[in-house]
Backbone as CSV, one residue per row, in Angstrom:
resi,resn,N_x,N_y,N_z,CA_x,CA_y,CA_z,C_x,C_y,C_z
1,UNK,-51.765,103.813,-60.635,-52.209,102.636,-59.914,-51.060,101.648,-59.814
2,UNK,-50.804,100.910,-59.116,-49.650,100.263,-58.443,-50.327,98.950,-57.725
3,UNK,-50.077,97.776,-58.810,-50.542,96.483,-58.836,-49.369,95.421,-57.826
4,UNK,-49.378,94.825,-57.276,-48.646,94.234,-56.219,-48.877,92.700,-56.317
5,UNK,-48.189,91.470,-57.175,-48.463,90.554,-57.569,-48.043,89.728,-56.145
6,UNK,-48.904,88.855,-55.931,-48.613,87.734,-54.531,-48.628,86.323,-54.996
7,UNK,-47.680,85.460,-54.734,-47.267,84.205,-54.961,-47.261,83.042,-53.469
8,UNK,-48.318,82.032,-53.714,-47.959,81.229,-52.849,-47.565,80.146,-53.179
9,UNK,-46.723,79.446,-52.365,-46.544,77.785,-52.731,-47.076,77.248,-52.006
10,UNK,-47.039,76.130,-52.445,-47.593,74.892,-51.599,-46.424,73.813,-50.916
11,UNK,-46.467,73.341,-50.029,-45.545,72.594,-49.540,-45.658,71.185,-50.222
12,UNK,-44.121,70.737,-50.840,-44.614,69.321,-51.487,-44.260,68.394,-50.244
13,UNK,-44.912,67.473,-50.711,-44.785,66.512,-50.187,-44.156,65.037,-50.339
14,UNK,-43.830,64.076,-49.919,-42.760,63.482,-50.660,-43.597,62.465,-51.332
15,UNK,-44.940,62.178,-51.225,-45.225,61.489,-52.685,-45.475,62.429,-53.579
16,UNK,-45.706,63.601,-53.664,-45.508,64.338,-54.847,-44.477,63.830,-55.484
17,UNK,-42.930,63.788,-54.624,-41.555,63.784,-54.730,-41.458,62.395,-55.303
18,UNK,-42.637,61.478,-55.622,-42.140,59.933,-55.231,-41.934,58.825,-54.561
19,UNK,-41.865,59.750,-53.167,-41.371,58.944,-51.956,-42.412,57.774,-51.550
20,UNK,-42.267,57.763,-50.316,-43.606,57.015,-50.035,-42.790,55.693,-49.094
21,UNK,-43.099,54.350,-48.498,-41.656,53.407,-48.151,-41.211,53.127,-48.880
22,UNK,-40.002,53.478,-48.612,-38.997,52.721,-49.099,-37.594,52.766,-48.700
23,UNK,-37.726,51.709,-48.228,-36.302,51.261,-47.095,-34.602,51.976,-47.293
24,UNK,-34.035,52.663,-46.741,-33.159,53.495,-47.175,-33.246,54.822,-47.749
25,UNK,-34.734,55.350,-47.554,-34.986,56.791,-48.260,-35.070,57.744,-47.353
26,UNK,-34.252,57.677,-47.015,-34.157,58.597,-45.347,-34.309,60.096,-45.883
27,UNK,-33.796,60.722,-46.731,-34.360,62.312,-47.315,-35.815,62.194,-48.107
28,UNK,-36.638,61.182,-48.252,-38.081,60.631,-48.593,-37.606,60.986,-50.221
29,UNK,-36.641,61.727,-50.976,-36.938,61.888,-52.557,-37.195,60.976,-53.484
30,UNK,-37.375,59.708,-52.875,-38.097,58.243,-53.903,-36.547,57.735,-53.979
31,UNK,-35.261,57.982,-53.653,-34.582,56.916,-54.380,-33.539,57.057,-52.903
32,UNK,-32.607,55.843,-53.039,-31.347,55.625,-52.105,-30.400,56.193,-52.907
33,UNK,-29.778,57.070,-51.914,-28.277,58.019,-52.624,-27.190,57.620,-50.876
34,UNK,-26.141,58.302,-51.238,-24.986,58.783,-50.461,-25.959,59.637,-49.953
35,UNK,-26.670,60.444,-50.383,-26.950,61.698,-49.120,-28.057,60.941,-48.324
36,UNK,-28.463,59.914,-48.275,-29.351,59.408,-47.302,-28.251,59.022,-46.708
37,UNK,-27.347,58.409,-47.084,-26.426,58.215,-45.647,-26.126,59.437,-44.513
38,UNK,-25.908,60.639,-45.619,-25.257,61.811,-44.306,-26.335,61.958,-43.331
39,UNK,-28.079,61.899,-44.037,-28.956,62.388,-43.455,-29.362,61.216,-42.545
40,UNK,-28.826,60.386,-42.625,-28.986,59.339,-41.740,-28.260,59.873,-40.239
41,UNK,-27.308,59.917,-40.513,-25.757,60.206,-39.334,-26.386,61.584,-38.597
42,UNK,-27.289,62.626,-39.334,-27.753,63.668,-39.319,-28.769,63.849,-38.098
43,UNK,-29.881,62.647,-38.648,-31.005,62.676,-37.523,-30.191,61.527,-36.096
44,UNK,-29.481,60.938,-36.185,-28.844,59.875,-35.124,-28.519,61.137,-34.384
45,UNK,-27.795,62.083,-34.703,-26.675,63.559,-34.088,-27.739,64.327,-33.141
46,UNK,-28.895,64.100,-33.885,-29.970,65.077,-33.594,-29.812,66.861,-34.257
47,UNK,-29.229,66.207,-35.971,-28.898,67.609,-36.404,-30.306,67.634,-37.389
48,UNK,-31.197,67.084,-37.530,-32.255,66.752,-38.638,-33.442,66.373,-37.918
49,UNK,-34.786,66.577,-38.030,-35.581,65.883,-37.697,-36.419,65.047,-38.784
50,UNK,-36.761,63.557,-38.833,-37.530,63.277,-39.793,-38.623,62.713,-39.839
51,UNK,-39.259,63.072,-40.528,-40.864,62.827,-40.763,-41.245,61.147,-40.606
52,UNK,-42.010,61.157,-39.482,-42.716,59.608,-39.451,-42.180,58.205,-40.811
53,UNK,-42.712,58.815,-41.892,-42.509,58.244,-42.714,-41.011,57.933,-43.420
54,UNK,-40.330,58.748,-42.961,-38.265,58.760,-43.044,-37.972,58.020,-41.982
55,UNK,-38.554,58.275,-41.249,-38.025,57.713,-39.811,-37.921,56.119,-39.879
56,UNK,-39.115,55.297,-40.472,-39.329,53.972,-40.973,-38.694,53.741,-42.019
57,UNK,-38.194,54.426,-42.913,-37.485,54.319,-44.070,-36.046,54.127,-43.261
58,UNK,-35.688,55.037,-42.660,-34.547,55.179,-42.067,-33.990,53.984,-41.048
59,UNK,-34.757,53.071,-40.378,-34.543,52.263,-39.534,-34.945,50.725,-39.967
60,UNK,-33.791,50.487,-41.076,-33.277,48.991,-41.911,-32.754,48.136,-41.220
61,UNK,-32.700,48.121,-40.154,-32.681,46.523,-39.053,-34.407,46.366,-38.099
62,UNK,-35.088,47.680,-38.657,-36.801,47.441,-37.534,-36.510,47.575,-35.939
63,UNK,-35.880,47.977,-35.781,-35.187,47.796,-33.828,-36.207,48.949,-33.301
64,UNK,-36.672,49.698,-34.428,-37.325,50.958,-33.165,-36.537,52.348,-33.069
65,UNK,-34.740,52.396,-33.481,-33.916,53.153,-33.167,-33.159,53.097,-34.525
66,UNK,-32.691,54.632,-34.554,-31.719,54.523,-35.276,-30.924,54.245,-34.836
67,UNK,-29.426,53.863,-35.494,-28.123,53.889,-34.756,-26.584,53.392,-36.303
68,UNK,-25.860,52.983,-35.515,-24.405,52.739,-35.915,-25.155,51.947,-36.611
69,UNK,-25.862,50.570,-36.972,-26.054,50.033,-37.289,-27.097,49.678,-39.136
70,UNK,-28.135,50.946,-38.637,-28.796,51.521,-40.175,-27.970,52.081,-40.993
71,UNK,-26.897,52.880,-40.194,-25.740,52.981,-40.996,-25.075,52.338,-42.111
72,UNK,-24.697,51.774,-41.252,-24.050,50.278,-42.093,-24.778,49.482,-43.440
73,UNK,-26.185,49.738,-42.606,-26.676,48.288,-43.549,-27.435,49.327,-44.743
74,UNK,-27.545,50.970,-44.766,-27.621,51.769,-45.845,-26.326,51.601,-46.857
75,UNK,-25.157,51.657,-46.040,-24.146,52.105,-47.028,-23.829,50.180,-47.818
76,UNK,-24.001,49.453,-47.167,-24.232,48.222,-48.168,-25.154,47.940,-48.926
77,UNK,-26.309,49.169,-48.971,-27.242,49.187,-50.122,-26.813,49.528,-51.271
78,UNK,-25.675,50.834,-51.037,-25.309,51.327,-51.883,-24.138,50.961,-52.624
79,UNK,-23.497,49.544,-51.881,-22.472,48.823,-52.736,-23.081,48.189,-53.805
């Protein structure tokens, strides 16, 4: 007899993760890093897409848009 074990996951989600708003959490993992900056530059490129809730995280002047500008005012979060 030949038993065949099956594993599913579940997709987390980023309040699992923590997340939830918060201004500059553009990868949603609950905290501001350098890599929210790349992933910032990422979805502007149109190399990323992000979830409703990143998307508002992601856009720290409120304009509606990302741009050159969330940029900026991420990486002076992180000074």
């Amino acid at each position: 007899t030949t038993t065949k074990a099956t594993t599913t996951t579940k997709p987390v989600t980023t309040t699992e993760l923590g997340g939830g708003l918060l201004p500059g959490d553009v990868d949603g993992n609950g905290s501001v890093t350098a890599t929210d900056v790349v992933k910032l530059i990422q979805a502007i490129l149109n190399k990323v897409n992000l979830t409703p809730e990143c998307l508002t995280n992601a856009d720290l002047n409120k304009d509606g848009n990302l741009s050159i500008i969330d940029v900026i005012k991420l990486k002076n979060m992180l000074n």
